[in-house]
C-alpha positions in Angstrom: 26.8 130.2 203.1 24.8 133.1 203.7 26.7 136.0 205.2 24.6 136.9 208.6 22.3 140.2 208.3 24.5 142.7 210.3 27.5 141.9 207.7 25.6 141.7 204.9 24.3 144.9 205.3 27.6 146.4 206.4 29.1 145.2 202.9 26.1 146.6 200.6 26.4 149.9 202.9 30.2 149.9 202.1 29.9 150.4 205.8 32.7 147.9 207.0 35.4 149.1 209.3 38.9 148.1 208.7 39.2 146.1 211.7 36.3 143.5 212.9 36.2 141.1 215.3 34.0 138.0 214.8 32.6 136.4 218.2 30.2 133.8 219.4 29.5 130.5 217.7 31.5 127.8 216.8 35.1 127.8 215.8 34.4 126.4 212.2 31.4 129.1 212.3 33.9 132.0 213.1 36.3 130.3 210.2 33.9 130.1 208.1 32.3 133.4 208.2 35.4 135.5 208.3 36.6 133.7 205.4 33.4 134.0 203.6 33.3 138.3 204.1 36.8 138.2 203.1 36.2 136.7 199.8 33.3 139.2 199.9 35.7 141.9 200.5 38.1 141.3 197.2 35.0 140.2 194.9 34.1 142.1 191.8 31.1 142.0 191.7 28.7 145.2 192.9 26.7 144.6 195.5 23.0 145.2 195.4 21.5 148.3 197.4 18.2 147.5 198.7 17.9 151.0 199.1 17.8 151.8 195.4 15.2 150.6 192.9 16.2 149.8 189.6 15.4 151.4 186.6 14.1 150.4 183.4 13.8 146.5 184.6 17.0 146.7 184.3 18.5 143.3 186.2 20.0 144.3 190.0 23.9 143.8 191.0 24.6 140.2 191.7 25.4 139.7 195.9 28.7 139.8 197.2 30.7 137.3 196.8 29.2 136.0 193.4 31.8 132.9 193.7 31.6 133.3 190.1 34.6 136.4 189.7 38.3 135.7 189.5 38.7 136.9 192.6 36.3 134.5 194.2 37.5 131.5 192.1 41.3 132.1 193.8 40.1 133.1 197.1 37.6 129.4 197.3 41.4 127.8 196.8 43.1 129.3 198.7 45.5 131.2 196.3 44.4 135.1 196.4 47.6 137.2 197.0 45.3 139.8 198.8 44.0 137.1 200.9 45.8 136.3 204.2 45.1 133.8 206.8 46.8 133.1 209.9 45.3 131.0 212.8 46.6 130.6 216.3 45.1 126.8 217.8 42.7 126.1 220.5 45.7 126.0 223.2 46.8 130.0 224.9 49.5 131.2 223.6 49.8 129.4 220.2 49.2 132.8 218.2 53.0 134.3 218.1 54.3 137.4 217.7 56.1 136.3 214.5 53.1 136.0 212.9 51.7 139.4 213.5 55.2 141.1 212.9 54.7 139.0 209.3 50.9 140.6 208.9 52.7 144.3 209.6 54.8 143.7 206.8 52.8 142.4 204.2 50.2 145.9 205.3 52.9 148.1 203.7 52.6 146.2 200.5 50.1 147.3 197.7 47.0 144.9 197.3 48.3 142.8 194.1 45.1 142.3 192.4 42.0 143.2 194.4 41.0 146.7 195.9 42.0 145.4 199.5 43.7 143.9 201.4 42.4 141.1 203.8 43.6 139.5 206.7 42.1 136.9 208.7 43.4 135.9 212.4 41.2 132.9 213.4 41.8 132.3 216.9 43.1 135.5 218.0 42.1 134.9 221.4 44.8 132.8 220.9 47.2 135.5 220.8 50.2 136.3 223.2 50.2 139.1 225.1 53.4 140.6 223.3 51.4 139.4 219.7 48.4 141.4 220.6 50.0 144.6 221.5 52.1 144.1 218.5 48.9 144.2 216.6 47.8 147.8 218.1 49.8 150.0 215.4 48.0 148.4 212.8 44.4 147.9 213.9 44.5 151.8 215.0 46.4 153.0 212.0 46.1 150.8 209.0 46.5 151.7 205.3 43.2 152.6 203.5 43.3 149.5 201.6 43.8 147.0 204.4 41.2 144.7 205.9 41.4 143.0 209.5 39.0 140.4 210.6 39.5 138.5 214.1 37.7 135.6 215.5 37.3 135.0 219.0 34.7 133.3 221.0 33.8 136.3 222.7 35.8 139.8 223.0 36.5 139.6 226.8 39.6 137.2 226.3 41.7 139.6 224.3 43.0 142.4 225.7 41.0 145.7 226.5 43.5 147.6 223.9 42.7 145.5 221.5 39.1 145.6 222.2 38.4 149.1 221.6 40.6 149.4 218.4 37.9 146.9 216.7 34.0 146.7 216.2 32.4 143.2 217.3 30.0 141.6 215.7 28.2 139.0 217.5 27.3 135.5 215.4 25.5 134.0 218.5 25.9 132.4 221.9 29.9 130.9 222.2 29.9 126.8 221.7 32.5 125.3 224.5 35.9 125.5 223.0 38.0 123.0 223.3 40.7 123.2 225.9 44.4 122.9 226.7 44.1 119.5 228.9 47.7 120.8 229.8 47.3 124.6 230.2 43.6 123.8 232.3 45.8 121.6 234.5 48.2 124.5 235.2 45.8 127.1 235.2 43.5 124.6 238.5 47.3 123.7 240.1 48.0 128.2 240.7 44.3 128.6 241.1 44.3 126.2 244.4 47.5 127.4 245.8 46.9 131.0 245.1 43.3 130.6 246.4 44.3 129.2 249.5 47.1 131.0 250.4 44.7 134.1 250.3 41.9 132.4 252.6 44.6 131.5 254.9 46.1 135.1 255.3 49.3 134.0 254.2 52.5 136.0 254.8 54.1 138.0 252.0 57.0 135.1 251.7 54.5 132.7 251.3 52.5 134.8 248.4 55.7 135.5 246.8 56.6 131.9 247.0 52.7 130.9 245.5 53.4 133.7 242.7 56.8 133.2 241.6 55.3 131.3 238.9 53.7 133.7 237.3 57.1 136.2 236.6 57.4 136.9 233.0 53.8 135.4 231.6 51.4 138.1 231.5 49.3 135.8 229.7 49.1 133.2 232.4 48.2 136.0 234.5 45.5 137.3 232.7 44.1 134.2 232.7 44.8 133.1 236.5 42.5 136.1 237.5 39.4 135.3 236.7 39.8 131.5 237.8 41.3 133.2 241.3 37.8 135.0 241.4 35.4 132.1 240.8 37.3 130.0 242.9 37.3 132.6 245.8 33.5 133.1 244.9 33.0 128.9 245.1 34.5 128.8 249.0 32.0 132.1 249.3 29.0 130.4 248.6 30.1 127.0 250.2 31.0 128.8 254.2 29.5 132.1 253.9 31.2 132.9 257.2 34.4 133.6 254.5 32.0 136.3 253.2 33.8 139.4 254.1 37.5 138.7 253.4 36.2 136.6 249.9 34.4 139.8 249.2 37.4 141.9 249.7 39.7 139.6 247.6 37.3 139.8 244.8 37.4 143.5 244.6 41.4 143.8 244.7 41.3 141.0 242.1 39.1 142.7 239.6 41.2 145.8 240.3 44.5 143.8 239.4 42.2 142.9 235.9 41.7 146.1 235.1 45.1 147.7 235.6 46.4 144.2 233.7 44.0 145.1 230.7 45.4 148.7 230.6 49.0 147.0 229.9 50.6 148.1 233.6 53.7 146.4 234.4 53.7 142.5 235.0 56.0 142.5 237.9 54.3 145.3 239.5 51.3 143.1 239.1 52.5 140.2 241.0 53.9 141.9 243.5 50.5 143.6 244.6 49.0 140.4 244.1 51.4 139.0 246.9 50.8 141.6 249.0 46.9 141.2 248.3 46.3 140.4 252.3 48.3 143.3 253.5 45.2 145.4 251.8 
């Protein structure tokens, strides 16, 4: 497969950053693409510079990868030592922290054969919260020789600090993933207690009893928010005499999101979230 035109031209430039994050598309797309620019990455062969003619007829460099090189040959099976893949599954939360601590560690080690070294997190969406700010010391410092490529299907469900320690390249409009029929079931159950227990202008007791849930899973949290602000905007558009409070409950929510996404602390979190009709 064909390496889309932003990368390709980003590996003939020598223009790639150490840390890319692959979005949009499908999941085998993402898979397939970030394993395809890492073999890229550890190929021999030069890559051909569209911006320089060649001389004397001679023949131009063949493309990157050539899937011809030794490198190629062990990264299409799998076997590269500079090569490393780790995927978190469709489910939140499957991506651990062990894994990443694992990546760290292997970063301080010398590439074995190639010029760099590559690592692939498929799925990092997938990540928990304590994985992905595990990741931060590496995507903002890493060694010269290490390469990071993330797939996600689309940047706004990892967390801000991880967003702006990577560039994003977009492969195309997100297919549906699939879901967690487990996690979507707990994710609606908090949505429509939560949700209601703010229309109603419940009582702090009552919030913290609606809340208590979420102590300890940032995670769940930072996915809860957005439902708790659809769901708010659904009861808007079906009695539009909830208008003003919905409105209000919105803007406090999207606050809570952005002081989530700059890492504040979770039980701070919930408890202004359980006071959120006291505002």
């Amino acid at each position: 497969m064909a390496l889309p035109t932003q990368l390709h031209a980003m590996l003939t430039h020598q223009s790639l950053p150490h840390a890319l994050l692959l979005e949009g598309g499908t999941q085998a797309f993402r898979r397939e693409i970030a394993l395809e620019l890492a073999q890229a990455l550890l190929c021999e062969t030069q890559p051909h510079d569209p911006d320089q003619s060649s001389l004397f007829g001679e023949p131009e460099p063949a493309e990157k990868p050539c899937n011809s090189c030794n490198h190629c040959h062990k990264a299409l099976q799998n076997i590269h030592p500079d090569l490393h893949l780790a995927e978190g599954g469709t489910g939140a939360r499957s991506f651990h922290i062990d894994a990443i601590r694992d990546i760290r560690r292997q970063a301080t080690v010398l590439p074995n054969e190639a010029e760099h070294k590559v690592f692939v997190l498929h799925n990092a969406h997938s990540m928990t919260a304590e994985a992905q700010n595990a990741l931060l010391k590496l995507l903002e410092e890493p060694p010269d020789y290490v390469c990071l490529i993330l797939t996600a299907p689309a940047r706004k469900l990892l967390l801000q600090t991880v967003i702006s320690r990577v560039a994003a390249v977009n492969l195309g409009p997100a297919a549906e993933e699939a879901l967690d029929p487990e996690r979507e079931a707990l994710l609606q159950q908090h949505t429509t207690a939560i949700t209601q227990a703010m229309l109603q202008g419940a009582r702090p007791y009552r919030m913290l009893e609606v809340t208590a849930p979420l102590e300890g899973d940032r995670d769940l949290l930072r996915e809860l928010l957005p439902c708790l602000r659809r769901a708010l905007h659904a009861q808007l558009v079906a009695n539009i005499t909830l208008a003003p409070r919905a409105l209000k409950l919105i803007d406090e929510l999207r606050k809570l999101e952005e002081a989530l996404n700059r890492n504040a602390n979770l039980n701070l979190l919930i408890t202004r979230l359980a006071a959120i009709n006291e505002k």
